[in-house]
N, C-alpha and C positions, 0 to 999 in steps of 0.2 A: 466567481468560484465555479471550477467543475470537476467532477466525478472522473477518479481514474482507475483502472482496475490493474495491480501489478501481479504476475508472476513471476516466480522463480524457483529460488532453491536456498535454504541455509542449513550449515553444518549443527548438527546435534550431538554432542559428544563423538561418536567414530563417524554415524552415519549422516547423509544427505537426506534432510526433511522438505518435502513439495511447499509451496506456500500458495495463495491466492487471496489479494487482499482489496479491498475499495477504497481509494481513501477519497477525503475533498480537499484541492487542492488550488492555487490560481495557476500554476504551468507546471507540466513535467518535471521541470528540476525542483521546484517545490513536492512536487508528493513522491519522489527520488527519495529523497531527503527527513522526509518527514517515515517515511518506510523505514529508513536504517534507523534511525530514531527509534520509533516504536519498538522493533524486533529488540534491540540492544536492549533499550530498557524492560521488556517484557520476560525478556528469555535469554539477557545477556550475553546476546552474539555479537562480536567484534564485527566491524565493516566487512574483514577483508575477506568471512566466511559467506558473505551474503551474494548471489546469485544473480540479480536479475535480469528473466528470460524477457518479457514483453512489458512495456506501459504502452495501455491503449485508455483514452477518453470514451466513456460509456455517457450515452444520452441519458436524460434525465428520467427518462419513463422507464431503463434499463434497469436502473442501480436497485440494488436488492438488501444493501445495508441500510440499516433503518436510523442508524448513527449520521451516516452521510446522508440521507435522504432529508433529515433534519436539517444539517447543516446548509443544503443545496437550497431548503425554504426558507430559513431562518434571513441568509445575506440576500437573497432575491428581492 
């Protein structure tokens, strides 16, 4: 399992809202994936409003969500 940090952008009614999220993932296309997930369900944005700008993997001494910091010790 490891830590990735995405940004981008999704649509909020007219305007374009920033995002920056952490998630735990085992590869890229997993926490891709798991990103449109969340947002959709959380705030009900369809895919094709969803944005994203970078996925970068964050080391483990990095990560600053305490959700993923969990999960990063829990599978370890």
């Amino acid at each position: 399992m490891k830590a990735f940090r995405i940004s981008g952008r999704f649509r909020m009614g007219r305007n374009w809202q920033p995002f920056s999220k952490e998630l735990a993932a085992k590869d890229e296309a997993a926490a891709r994936e798991k990103l449109l997930s969340l947002l959709g369900s959380q705030h009900g944005v369809p895919r094709k409003y969803v944005t994203i700008a970078t996925v970068a993997e964050v080391p483990k001494d990095q990560v600053e969500d305490h959700a993923v910091k969990y999960a990063l010790e829990a599978r370890a």
